[in-house]
C-alpha positions in Angstrom: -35.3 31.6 -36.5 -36.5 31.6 -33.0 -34.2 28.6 -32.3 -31.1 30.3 -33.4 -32.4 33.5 -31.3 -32.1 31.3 -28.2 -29.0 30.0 -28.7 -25.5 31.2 -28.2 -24.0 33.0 -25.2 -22.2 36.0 -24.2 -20.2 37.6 -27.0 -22.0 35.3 -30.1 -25.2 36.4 -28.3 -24.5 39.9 -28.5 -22.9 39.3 -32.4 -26.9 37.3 -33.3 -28.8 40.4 -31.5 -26.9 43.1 -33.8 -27.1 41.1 -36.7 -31.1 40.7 -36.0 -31.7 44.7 -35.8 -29.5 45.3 -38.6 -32.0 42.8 -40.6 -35.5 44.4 -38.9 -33.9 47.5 -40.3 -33.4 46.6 -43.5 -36.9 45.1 -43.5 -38.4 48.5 -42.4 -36.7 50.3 -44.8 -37.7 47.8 -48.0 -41.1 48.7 -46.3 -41.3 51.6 -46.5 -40.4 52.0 -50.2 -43.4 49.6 -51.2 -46.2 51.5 -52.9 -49.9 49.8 -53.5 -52.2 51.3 -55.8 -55.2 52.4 -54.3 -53.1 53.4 -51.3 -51.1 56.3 -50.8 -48.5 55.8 -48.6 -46.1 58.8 -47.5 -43.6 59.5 -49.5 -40.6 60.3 -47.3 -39.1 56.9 -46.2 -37.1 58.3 -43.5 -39.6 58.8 -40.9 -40.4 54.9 -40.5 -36.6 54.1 -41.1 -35.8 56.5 -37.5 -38.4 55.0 -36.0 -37.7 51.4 -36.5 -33.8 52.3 -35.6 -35.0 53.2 -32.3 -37.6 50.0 -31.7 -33.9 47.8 -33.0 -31.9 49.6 -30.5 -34.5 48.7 -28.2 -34.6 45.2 -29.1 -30.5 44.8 -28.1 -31.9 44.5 -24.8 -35.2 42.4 -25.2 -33.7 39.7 -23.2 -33.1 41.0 -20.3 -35.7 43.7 -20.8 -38.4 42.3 -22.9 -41.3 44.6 -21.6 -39.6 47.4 -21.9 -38.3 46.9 -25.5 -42.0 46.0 -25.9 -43.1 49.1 -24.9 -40.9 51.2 -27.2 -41.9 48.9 -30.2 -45.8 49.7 -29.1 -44.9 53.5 -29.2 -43.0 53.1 -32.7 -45.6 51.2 -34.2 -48.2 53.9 -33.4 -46.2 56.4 -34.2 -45.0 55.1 -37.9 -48.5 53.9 -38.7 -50.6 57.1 -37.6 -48.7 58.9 -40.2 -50.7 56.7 -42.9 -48.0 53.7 -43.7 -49.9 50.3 -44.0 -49.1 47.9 -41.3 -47.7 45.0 -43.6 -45.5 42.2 -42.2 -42.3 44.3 -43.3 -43.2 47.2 -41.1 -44.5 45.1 -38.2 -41.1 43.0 -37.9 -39.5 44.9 -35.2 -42.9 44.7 -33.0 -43.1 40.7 -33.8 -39.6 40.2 -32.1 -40.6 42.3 -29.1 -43.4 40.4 -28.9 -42.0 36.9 -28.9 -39.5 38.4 -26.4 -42.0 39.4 -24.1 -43.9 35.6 -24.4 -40.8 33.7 -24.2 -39.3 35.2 -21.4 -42.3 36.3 -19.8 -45.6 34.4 -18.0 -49.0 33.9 -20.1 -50.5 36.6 -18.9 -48.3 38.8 -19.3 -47.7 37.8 -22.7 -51.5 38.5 -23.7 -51.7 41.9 -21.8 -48.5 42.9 -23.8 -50.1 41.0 -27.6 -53.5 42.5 -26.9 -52.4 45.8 -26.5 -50.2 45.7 -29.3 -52.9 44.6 -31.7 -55.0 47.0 -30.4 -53.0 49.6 -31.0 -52.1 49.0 -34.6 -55.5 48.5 -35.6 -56.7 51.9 -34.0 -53.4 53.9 -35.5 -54.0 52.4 -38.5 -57.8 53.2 -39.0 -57.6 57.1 -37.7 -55.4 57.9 -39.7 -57.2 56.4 -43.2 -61.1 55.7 -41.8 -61.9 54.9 -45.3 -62.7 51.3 -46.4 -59.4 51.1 -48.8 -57.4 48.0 -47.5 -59.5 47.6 -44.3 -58.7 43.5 -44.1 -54.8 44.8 -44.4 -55.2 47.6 -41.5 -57.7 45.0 -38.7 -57.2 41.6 -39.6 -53.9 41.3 -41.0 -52.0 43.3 -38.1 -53.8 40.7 -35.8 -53.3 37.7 -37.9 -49.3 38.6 -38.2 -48.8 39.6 -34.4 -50.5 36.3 -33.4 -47.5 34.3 -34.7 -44.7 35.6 -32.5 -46.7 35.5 -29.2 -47.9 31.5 -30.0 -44.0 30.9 -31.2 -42.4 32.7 -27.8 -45.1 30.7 -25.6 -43.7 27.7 -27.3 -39.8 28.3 -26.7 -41.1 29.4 -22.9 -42.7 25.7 -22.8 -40.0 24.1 -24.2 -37.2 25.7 -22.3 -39.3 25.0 -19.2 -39.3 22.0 -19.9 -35.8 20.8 -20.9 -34.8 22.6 -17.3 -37.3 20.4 -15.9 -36.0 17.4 -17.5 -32.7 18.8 -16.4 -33.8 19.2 -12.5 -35.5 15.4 -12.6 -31.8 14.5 -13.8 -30.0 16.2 -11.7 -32.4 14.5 -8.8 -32.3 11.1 -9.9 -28.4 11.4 -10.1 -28.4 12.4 -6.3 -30.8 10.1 -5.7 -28.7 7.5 -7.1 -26.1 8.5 -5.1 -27.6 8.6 -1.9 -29.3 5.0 -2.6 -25.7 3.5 -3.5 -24.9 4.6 -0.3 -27.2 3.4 1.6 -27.0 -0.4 -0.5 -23.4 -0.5 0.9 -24.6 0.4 4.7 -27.0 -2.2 4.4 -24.4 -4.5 3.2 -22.3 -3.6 5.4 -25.1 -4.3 8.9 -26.2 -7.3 6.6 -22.0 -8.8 6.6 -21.5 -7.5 10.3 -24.7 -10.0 11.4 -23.0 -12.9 9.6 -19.5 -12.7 10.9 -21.4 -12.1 14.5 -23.9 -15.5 14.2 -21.0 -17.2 12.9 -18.3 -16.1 15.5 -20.8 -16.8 18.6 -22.1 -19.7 16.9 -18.5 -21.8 16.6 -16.9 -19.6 19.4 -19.5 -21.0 22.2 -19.5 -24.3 20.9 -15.7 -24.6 20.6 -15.4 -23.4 23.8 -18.1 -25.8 25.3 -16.3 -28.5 23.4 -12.8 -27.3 24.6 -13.9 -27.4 28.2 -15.8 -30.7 28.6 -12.7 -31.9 26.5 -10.6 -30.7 29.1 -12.7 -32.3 32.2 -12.7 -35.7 30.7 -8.9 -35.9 29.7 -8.1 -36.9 33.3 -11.1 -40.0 33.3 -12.1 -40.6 29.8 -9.7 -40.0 27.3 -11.3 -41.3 24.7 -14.5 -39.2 24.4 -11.9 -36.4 25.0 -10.3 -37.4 22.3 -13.3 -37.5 20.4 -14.8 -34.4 21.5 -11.1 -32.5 20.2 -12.0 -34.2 17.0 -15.5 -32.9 16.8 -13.6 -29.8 18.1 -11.5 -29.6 14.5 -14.9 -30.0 12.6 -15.8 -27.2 14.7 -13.4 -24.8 13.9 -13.1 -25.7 10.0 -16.7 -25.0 9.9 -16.1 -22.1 11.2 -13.7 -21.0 8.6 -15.9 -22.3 5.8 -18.8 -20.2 6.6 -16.4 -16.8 7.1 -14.7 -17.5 3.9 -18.3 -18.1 2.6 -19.6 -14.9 4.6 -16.7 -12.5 3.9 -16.5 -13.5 -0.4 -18.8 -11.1 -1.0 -15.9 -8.4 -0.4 -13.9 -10.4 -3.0 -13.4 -8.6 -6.5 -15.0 -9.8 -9.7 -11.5 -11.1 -11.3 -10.9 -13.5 -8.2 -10.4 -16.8 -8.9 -11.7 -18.7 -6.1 -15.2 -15.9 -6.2 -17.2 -19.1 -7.3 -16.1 -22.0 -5.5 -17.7 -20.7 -2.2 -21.2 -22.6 -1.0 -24.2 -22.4 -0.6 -25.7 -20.1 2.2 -26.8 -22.3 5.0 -30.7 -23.3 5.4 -32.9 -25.3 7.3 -31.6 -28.3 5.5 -28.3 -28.0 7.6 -30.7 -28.0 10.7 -29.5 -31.6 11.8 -26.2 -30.5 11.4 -26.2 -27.6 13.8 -28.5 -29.8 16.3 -25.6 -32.5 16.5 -22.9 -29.6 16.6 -24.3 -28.3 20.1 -24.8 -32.0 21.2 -21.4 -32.4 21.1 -20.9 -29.4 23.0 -23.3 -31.3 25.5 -26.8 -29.4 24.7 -29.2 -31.4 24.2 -31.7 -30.1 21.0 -35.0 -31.4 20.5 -36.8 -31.1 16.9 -40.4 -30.9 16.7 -42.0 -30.1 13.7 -45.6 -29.1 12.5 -47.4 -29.0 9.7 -46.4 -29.9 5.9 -42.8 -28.1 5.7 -43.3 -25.5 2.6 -40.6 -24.8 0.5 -38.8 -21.6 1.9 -37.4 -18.5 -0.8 -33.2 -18.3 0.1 -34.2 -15.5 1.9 -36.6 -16.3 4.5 -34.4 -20.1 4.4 -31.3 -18.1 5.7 -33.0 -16.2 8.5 -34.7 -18.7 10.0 -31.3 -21.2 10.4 -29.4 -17.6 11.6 -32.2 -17.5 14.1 -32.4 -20.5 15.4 -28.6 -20.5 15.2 -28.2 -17.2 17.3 -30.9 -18.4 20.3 -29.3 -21.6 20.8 -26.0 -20.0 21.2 -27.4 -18.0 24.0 -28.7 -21.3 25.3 -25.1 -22.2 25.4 -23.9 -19.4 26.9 -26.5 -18.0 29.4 -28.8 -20.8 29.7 -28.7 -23.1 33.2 -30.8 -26.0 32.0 -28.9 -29.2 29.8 -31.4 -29.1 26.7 -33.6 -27.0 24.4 -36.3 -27.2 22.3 -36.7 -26.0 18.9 -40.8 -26.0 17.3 -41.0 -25.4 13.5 -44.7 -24.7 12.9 -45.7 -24.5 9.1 -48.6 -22.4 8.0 -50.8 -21.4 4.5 -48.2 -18.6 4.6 -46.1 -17.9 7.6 -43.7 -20.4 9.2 -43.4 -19.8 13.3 -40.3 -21.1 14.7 -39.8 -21.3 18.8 -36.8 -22.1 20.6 -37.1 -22.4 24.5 -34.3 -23.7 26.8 -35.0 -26.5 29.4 -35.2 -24.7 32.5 -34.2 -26.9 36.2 -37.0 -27.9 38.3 -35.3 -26.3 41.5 -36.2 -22.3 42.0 -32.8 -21.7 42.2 -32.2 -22.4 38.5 -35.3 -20.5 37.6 -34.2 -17.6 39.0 -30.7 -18.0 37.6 -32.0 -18.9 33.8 -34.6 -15.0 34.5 -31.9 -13.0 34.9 -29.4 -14.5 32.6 -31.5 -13.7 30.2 -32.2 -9.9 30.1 -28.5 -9.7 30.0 -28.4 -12.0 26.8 -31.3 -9.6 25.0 -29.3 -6.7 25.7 -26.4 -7.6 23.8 -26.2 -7.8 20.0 -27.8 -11.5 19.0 -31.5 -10.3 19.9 -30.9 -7.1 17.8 -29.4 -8.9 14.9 -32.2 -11.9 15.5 -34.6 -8.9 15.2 -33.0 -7.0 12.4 -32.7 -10.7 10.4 -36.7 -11.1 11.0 -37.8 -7.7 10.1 -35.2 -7.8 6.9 -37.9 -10.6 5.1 -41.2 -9.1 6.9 -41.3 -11.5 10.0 -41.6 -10.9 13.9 -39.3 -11.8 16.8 -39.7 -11.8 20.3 -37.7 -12.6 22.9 -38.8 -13.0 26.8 -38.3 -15.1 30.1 -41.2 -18.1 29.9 -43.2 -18.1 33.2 -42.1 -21.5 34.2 -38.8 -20.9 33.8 -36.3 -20.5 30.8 -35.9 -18.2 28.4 -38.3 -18.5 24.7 -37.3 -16.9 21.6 -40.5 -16.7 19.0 -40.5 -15.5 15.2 -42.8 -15.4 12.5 -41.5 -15.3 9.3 -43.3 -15.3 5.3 -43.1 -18.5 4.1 -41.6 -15.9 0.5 -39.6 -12.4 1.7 -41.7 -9.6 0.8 -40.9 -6.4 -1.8 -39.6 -3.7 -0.2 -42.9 -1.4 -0.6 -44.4 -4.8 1.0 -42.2 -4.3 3.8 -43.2 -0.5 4.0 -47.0 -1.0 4.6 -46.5 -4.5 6.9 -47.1 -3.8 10.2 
C-alpha cells in the first residue's frame, strides 16, 4: 500500500489520493456500525462518519502538508473517541495515513513528536470517556500497538527514498566525473603526442641539418664521404618518417588497415643506433655504463631514450665542444642517466657553451625532458657544469609508478 501511495504524479496522484479517502471513509463508517458485547458503543453512526470526512479531506493534502493533516486527524480522533467509540484499527485508519505522512515526509523527530502525541491522545480520550476496566487492552495497548505500524513504515519509505536519491546523486557524480576524466585522458594525450612529434622533429631535424651541412663542406674536397654522409642523410630522414608514422598512429581509427603494422616504441636497445646517428652528423657520443643493466617497464624504457634523445639534440644545436658523454648508472631501484657535452679547453668556449645553454632550457626540450621524467616518477635537472658544458641529470624507477604513487612521490 505505502508503495503505490508514493508512486504516480500529478493528475494519477491526485486520482490515488481521492480514491484513498473514499476507502478511509468507508472504513470509518463499517466502524462505526460494529457493536461488541460488553461494550456499548453509540448508536448514531453519523457523528464518526463527519468526523472522518473532515480528517480525509484533510489527508488530500498530506503531502505537501503532512503536519497539518496530522493535526486535524489528532483533533478527529479525540473528538470521535471521547464520545465512547472504541479505538479499533477501522476507526484509527484515517490517523495511521496521517501518520505515515508525517514520518515519510518528515525528519525522525518530528515523526515521534507527532506519533507520541497521537498515542497519547487516543489512549487518554479513550479512557475518560469509559474509566472502567471493559476492553482496557483494546483502549491503551491496542491504539499504541496499531499507530506504531505507520510511523515505522513512513520512516522506512523516508529511508529508502533518501536513499535511491542518493544513489541517484553518486550517479549523476560519477557520470560528470566520467566526463571530466575523459577529458582530461585526451589532454594528456594530446601533451603526451605533442612531446613525440617535438623529440622526433628536433631529433632528425638537427641531425639532417648537421648531416646536410658537413655534406655540403666536403662536396668541393671529398666527394665521397659527401656522398656517404647524403646517404646516411636518407636513413635520416626515413627514420624520421618511421617514427612519425609510428608516433601519429595512435590518431588512426580502429578499422584502419595498416593500425598494426607500426613498431615498436623506441628504447634503450636502439641506443647504439642513435649514438652512430649523431656521429654521422659529426658528434662524437661516448657510452659508459654502470652497474648490472635491469630490465626497464616500456614506460620508464621510452623516457629515458626520449631523454637522452632530447639533450643530445641540444648538444647539437647549442653545444660548442665536438663530443658528449652519456653515463647510464643502474641501481636496486632507480636508473640515473647523465649526459654532459665536451666543453673546449679555451675560456672562450666556456663562456660560449654557459650562455648557450640557458637559452636551450628555456625552450621546449627541457620542459618536455621534465614533463617525460615526472610522467613515470623520476627527476630531471638541467644546469651549466662548473668546468664548462652544459649536464642534463635524471633519475628514473627502474618500473613507472601508479598514479596515487605518483601523488605521494616527492
Amino acid at each position: 500500500m505505502t508503495t503505490s501511495l508514493e508512486r504516480g504524479t500529478g493528475r494519477f496522484r491526485r486520482v490515488v489520493d481521492v480514491a484513498t479517502a473514499l476507502a478511509l471513509l468507508g472504513c470509518v463508517t463499517f466502524g462505526a456500525l460494529l457493536r461488541f458485547p460488553g461494550f456499548h458503543q453509540p448508536r448514531e453512526e453519523w457523528p464518526a462518519v463527519a468526523l472522518a470526512a473532515v480528517t480525509c479531506l484533510a489527508l488530500l493534502q498530506a503531502r505537501d502538508r503532512p503536519r497539518a493533516a496530522a493535526t486535524v486527524a489528532m483533533a478527529c480522533a479525540a473528538a470521535t473517541f471521547a464520545q465512547g467509540y472504541l479505538p479499533t484499527p477501522l476507526l484509527l485508519a484515517p490517523l495511521m495515513l496521517s501518520l505515515y505522512w508525517v514520518a515519510a515526509r518528515t525528519d525522525r523527530r518530528t515523526a515521534r513528536i507527532f506519533g507520541l502525541a497521537a498515542m497519547t491522545v487516543v489512549v487518554i480520550t479513550a479512557l475518560l470517556d469509559n474509566p472502567t476496566t471493559d476492553m482496557l487492552l483494546l483502549r491503551t495497548v491496542g491504539p499504541v500497538l496499531w499507530l506504531l505500524l505507520p510511523i515505522v513504515g513512513g520512516s522506512r519509505a523516508r529511508l529508502r527514498a533518501a536513499y535511491l536519491e542518493s544513489v541517484q546523486a553518486r550517479a549523476v557524480y560519477a557520470e560528470r566525473n566520467r566526463e571530466e576524466e575523459a577529458r582530461l585522458r585526451v589532454a594528456e594525450e594530446r601533451m603526451r603526442i605533442a612531446r613525440e612529434l617535438h623529440d622526433v622533429v628536433a631529433h632528425h631535424m638537427a641531425v639532417a641539418n648537421a648531416q646536410a651541412g658537413t655534406a655540403r663542406h666536403l662536396v668541393p674536397t671529398r666527394p665521397e664521404q659527401a656522398l656517404k654522409l647524403l646517404d646516411e642523410l636518407t636513413v635520416t630522414t626515413s627514420s624520421a618518417l618511421i617514427e612519425l608514422r609510428a608516433t601519429v598512429g595512435v590518431l588512426r581509427q580502429s578499422g584502419d588497415q595498416d593500425g598494426e603494422s607500426l613498431e615498436p616504441a623506441p628504447g634503450l636497445d636502439r641506443l647504439p643506433d642513435l649514438v652512430s646517428t649523431y656521429a654521422s652528423a659529426g658528434l662524437d657520443v661516448a657510452v659508459t655504463t654502470e652497474g648490472e643493466p635491469r630490465p626497464l617497464s616500456p614506460g620508464v624504457d621510452l623516457t629515458a631514450y626520449r631523454i637522452i634523445q632530447e639533450a643530445l639534440t641540444n648538444v647539437t644545436k647549442h653545444g660548442t665542444g665536438q663530443g658528449a658523454d652519456v653515463r647510464l648508472s643502474y641501481g636496486q631501484s632507480r636508473l640515473l642517466i647523465s649526459v654532459t657535452n665536451d666543453a673546449t679547453a679555451t675560456a672562450t668556449a666556456t663562456a660560449t657553451a654557459t650562455a648557450t645553454a640557458p637559452a636551450a632550457a628555456g625552450g621546449y626540450g627541457l620542459m618536455g625532458m621534465r614533463e617525460r621524467a615526472h610522467s613515470v616518477g623520476g627527476d630531471l635537472r638541467a644546469g651549466p657544469r662548473p668546468q664548462g658544458g652544459f649536464e642534463v641529470s635524471t633519475a628514473l624507477p627502474l618500473h613507472s609508478l601508479a598514479p596515487e604513487e605518483l601523488e605521494a612521490a616527492p
